[in-house]
C-alpha atoms as an extended CHARMM CRD file, in Angstrom:
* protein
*
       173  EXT
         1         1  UNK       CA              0.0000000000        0.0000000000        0.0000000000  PROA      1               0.0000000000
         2         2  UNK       CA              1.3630000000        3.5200000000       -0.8780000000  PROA      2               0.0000000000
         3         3  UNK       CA              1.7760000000        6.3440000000        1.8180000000  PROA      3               0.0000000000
         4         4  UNK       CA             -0.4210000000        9.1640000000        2.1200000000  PROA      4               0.0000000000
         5         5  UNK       CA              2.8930000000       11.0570000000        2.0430000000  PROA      5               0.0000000000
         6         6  UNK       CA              4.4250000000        9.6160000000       -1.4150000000  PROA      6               0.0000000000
         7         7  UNK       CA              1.2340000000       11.1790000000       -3.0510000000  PROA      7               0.0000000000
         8         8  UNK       CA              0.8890000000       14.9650000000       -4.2110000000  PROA      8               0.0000000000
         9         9  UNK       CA             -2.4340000000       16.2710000000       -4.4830000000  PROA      9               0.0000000000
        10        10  UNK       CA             -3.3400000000       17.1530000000       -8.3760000000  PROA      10              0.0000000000
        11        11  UNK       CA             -6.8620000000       17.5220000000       -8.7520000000  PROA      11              0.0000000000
        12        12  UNK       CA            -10.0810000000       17.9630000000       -7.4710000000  PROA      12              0.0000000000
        13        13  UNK       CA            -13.1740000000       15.5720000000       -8.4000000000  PROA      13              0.0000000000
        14        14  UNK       CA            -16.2110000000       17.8290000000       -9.6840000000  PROA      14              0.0000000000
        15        15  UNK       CA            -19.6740000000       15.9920000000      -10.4510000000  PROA      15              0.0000000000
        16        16  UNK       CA            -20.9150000000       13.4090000000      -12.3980000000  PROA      16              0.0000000000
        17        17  UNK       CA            -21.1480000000       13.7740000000      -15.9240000000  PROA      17              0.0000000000
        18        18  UNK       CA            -23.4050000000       11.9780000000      -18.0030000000  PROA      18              0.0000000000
        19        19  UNK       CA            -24.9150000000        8.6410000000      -16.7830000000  PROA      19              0.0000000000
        20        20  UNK       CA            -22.1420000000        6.4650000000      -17.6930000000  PROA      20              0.0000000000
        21        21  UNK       CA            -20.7930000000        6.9160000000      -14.3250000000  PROA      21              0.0000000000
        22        22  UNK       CA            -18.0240000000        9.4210000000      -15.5990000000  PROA      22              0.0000000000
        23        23  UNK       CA            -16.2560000000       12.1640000000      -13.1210000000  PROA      23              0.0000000000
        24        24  UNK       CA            -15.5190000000       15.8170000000      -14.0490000000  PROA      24              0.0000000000
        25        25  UNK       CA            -11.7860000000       16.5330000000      -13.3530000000  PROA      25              0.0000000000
        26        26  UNK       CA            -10.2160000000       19.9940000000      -12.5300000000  PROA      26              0.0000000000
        27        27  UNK       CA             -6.1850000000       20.1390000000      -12.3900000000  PROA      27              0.0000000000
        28        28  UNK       CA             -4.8800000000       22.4500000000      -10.3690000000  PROA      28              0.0000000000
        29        29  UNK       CA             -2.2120000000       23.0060000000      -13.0560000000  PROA      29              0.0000000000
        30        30  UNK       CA             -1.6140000000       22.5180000000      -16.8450000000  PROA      30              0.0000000000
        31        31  UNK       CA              1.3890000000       19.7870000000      -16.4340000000  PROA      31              0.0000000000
        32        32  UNK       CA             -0.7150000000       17.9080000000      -14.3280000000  PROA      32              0.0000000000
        33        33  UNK       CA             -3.0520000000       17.7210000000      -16.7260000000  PROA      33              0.0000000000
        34        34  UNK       CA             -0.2570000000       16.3380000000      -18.9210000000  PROA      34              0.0000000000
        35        35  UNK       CA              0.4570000000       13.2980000000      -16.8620000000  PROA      35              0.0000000000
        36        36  UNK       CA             -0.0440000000        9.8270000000      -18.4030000000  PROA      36              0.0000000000
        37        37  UNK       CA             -1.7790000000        8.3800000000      -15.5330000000  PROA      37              0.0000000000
        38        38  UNK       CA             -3.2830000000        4.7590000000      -15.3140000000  PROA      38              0.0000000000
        39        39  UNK       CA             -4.3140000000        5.5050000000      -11.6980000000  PROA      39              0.0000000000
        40        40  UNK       CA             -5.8010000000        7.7860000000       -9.8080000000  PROA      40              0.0000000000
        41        41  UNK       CA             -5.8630000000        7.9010000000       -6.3260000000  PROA      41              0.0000000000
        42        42  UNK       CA             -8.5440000000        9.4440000000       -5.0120000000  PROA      42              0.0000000000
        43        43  UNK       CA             -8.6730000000       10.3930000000       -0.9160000000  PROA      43              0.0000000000
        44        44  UNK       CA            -11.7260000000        8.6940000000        0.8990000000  PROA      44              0.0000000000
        45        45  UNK       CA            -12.3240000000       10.0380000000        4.8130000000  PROA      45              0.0000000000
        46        46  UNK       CA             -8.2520000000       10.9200000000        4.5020000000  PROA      46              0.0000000000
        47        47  UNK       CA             -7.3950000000        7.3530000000        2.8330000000  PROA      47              0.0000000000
        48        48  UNK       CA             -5.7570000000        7.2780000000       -0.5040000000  PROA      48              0.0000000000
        49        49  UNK       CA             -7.5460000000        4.9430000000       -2.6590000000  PROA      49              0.0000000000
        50        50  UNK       CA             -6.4320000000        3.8890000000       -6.1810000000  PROA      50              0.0000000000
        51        51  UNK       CA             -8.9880000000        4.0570000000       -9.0550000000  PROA      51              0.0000000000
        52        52  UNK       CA             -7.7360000000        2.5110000000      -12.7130000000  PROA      52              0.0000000000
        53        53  UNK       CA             -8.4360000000        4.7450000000      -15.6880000000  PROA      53              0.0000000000
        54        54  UNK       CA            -11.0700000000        3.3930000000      -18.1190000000  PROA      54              0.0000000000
        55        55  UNK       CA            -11.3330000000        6.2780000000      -20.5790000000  PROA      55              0.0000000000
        56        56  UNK       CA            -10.4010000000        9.8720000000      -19.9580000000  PROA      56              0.0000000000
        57        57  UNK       CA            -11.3920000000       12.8240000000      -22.0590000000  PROA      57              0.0000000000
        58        58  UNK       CA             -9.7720000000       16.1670000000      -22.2810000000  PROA      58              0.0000000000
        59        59  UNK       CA            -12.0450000000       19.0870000000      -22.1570000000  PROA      59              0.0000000000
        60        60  UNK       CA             -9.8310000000       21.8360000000      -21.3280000000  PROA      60              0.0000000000
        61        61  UNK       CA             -5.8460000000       22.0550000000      -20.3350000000  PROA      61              0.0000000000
        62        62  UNK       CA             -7.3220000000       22.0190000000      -17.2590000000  PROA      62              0.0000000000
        63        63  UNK       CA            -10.4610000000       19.6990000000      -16.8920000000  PROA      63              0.0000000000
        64        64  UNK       CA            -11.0350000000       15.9670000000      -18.1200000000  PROA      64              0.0000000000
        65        65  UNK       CA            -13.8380000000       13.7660000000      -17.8930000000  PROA      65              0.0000000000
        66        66  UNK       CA            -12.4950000000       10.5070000000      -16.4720000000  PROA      66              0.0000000000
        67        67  UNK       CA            -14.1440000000        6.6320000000      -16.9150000000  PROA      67              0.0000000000
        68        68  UNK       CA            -12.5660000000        4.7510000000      -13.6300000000  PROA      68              0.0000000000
        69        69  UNK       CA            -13.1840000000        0.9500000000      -13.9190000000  PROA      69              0.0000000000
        70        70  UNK       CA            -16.4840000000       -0.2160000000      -11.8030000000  PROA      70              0.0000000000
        71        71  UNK       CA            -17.9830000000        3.1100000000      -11.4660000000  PROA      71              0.0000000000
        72        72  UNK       CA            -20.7450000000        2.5030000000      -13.9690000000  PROA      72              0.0000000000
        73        73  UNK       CA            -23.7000000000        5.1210000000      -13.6670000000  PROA      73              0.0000000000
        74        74  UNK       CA            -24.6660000000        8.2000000000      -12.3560000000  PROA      74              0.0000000000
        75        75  UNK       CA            -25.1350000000        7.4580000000       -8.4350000000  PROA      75              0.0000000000
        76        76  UNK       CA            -21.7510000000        5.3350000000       -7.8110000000  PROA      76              0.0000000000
        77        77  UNK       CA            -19.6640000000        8.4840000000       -9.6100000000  PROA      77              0.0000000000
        78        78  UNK       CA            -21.8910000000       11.0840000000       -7.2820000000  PROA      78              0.0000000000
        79        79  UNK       CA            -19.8100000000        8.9280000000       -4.5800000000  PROA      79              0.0000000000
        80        80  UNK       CA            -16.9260000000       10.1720000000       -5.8010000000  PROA      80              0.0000000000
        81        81  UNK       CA            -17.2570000000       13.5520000000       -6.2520000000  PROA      81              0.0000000000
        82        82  UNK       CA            -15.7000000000       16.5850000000       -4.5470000000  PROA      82              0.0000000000
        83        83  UNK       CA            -12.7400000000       14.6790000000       -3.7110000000  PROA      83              0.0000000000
        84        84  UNK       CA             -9.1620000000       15.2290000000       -3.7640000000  PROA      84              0.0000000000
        85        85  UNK       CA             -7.3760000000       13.6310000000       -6.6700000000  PROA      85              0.0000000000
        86        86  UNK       CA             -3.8500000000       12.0140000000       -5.5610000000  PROA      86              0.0000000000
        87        87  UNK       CA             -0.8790000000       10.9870000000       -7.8490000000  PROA      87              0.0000000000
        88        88  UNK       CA              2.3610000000        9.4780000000       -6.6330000000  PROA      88              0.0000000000
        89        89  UNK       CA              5.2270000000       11.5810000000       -5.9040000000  PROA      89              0.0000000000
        90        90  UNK       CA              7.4520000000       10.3550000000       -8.3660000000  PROA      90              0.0000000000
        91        91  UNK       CA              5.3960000000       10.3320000000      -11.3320000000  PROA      91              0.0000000000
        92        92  UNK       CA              4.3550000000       14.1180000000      -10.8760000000  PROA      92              0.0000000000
        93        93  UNK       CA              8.4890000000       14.6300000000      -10.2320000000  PROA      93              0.0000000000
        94        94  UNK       CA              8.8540000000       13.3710000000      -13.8910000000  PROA      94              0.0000000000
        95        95  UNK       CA              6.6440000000       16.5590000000      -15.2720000000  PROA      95              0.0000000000
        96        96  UNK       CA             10.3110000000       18.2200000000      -15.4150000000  PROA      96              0.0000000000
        97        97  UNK       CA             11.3070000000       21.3770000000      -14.5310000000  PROA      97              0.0000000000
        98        98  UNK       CA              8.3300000000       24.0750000000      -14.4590000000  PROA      98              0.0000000000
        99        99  UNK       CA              8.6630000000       27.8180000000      -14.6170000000  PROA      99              0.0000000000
       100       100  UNK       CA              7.2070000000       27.9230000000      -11.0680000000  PROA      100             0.0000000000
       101       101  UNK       CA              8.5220000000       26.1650000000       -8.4330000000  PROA      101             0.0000000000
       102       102  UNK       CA              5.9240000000       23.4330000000       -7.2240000000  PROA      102             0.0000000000
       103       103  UNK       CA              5.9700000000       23.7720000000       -3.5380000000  PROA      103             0.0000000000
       104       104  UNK       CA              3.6940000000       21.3000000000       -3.0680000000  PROA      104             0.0000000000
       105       105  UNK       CA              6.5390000000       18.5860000000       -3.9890000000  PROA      105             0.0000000000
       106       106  UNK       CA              7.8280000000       19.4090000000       -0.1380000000  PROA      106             0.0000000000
       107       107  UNK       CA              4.5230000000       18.1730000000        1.0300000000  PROA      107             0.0000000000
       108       108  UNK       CA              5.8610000000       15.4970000000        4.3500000000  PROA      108             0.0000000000
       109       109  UNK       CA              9.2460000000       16.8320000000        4.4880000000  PROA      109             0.0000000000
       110       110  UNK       CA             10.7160000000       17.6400000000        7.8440000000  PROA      110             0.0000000000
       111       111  UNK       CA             11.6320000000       21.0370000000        8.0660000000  PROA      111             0.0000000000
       112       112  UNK       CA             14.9000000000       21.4940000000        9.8360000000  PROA      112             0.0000000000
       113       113  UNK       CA             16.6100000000       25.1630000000       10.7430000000  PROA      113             0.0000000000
       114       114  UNK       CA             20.6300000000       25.9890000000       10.0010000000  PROA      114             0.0000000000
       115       115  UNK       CA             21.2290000000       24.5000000000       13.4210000000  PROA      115             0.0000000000
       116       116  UNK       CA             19.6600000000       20.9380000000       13.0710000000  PROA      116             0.0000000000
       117       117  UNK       CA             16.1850000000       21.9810000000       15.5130000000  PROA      117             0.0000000000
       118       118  UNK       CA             13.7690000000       20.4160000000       13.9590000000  PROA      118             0.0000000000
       119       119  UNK       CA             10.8290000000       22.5240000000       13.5230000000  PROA      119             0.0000000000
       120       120  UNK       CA              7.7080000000       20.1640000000       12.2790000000  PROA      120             0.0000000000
       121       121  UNK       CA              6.3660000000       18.4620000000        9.2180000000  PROA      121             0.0000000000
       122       122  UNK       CA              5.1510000000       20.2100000000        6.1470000000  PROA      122             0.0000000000
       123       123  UNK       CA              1.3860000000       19.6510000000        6.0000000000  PROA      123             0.0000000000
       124       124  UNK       CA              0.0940000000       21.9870000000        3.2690000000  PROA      124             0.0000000000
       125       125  UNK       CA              1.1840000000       24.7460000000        1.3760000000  PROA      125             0.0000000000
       126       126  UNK       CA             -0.5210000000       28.1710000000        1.1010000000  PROA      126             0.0000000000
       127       127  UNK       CA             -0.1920000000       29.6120000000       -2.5200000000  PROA      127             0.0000000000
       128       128  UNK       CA             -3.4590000000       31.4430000000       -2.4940000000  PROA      128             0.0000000000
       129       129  UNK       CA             -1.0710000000       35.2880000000       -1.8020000000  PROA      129             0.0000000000
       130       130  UNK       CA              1.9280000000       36.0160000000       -4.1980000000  PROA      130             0.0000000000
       131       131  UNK       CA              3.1980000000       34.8880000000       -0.9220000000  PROA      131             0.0000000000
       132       132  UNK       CA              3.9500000000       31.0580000000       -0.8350000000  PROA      132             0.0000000000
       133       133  UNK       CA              3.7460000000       29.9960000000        2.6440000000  PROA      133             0.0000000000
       134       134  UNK       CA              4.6640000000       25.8760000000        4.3680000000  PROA      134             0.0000000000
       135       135  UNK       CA              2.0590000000       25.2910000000        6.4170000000  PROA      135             0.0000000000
       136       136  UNK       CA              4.1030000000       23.4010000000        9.1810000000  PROA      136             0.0000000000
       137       137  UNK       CA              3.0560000000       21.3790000000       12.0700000000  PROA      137             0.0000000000
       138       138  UNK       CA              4.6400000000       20.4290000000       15.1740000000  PROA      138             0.0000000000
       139       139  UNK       CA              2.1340000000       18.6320000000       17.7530000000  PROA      139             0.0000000000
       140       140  UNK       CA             -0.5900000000       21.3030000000       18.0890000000  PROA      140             0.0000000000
       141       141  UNK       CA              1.6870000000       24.3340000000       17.0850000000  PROA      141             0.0000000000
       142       142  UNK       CA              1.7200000000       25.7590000000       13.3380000000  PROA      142             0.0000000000
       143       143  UNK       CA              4.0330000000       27.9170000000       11.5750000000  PROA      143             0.0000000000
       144       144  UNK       CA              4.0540000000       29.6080000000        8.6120000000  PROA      144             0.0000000000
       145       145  UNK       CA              6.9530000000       29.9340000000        6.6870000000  PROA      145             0.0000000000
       146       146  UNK       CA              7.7390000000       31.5750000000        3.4380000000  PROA      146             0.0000000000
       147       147  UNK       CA              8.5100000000       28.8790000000        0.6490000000  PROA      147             0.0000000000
       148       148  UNK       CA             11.4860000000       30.7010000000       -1.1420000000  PROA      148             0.0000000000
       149       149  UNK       CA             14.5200000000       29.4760000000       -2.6980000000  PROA      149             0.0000000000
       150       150  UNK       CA             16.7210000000       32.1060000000       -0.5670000000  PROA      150             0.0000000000
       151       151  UNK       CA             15.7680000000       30.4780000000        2.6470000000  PROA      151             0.0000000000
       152       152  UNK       CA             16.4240000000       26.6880000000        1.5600000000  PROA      152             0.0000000000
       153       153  UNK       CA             19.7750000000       25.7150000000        2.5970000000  PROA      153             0.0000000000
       154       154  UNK       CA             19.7370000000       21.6400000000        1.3990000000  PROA      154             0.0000000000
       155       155  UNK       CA             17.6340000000       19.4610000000        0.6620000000  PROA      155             0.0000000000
       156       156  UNK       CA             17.6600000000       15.5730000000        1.6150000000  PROA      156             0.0000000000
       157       157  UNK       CA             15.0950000000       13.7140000000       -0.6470000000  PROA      157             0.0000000000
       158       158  UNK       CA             16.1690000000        9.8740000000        0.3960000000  PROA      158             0.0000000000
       159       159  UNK       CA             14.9580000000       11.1400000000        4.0420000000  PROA      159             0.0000000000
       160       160  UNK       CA             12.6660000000       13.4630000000        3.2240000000  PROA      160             0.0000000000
       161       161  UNK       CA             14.3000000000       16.7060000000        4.9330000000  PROA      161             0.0000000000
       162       162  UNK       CA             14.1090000000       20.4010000000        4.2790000000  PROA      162             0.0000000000
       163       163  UNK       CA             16.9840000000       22.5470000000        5.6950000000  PROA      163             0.0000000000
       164       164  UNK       CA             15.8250000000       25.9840000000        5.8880000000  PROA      164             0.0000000000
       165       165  UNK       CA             17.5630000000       29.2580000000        6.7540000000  PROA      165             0.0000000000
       166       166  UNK       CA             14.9280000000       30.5620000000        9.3500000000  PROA      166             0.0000000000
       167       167  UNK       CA             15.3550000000       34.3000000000        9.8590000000  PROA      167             0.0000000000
       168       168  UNK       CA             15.5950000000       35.0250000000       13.9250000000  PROA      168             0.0000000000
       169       169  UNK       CA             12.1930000000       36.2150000000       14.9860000000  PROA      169             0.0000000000
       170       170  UNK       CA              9.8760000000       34.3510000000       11.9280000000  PROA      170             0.0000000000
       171       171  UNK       CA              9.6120000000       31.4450000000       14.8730000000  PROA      171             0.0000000000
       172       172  UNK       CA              8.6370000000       31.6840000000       17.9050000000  PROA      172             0.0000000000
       173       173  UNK       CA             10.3490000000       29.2340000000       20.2260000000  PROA      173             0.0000000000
């Protein structure tokens, strides 16, 4: 089974379309919508289940109507819909280099500051400001901190680590 953590969020599910059981898709960007997929994984009360790809139809760069296998009329897909559409890490690394930085890639890394404290676990990321902002959790305490190439010292894929230049005073300890 696959880890909520190796999966990046891509899409959203929208309704129904049609009574052939089909979904409406909306990518949160273009090269997502470029992805060769087989699966989907869609999450169900915060579990990541996989879905196989019957048929998918391009409407827009940005929306697809999708066939999954076994969802065969109108009431199984309203199931489905509203959902958040999952795809593993490694197959959305593969898009290649975009003009914008995809900060939602860091999704699950520990963040760690220039001395080695660690300071939580990215859990989202806030791109809704020209701002980009890690959401960051440690036990019930949140930070926000800017998502920037000028504050990212290293960074440790195998484990899964972000070493970030924190500027004194953006943390409180």
């Amino acid at each position: 089974m696959i880890a909520a953590n190796d999966l990046l969020p891509v899409a959203h599910t929208q309704k129904p379309y049609g009574i052939r059981g089909e979904l409406m898709l909306l990518f949160s960007r273009r090269e997502y919508a470029k992805l060769d997929a087989d699966d989907y994984f869609l999450e169900i009360d915060g579990i990541p289940v996989p879905f196989r790809v019957e048929e998918i139809t391009f409407v827009t760069d940005t929306t697809a109507r999708v066939k999954f296998e076994d969802v065969d009329d109108e009431q199984t897909a309203a199931r489905y819909a509203r959902l958040e559409v999952l795809l593993p890490r490694g197959s959305v690394l593969a898009v290649g280099e975009q003009d914008d930085a995809d900060w939602r890639l860091f999704i699950g890394y520990t963040i760690t500051n220039q001395y080695g404290t660690i300071l939580g676990v990215i859990e989202d990321v806030d791109d809704g400001t020209i701002n980009v902002l890690f959401i960051v959790r440690d036990g019930d305490n949140e930070h926000l901190i800017p998502a920037t190439d000028d504050f990212i010292a290293a960074v440790d894929e195998k484990n899964r680590i972000l070493e970030m230049y924190i500027p004194e005073g953006l943390i409180e300890e």
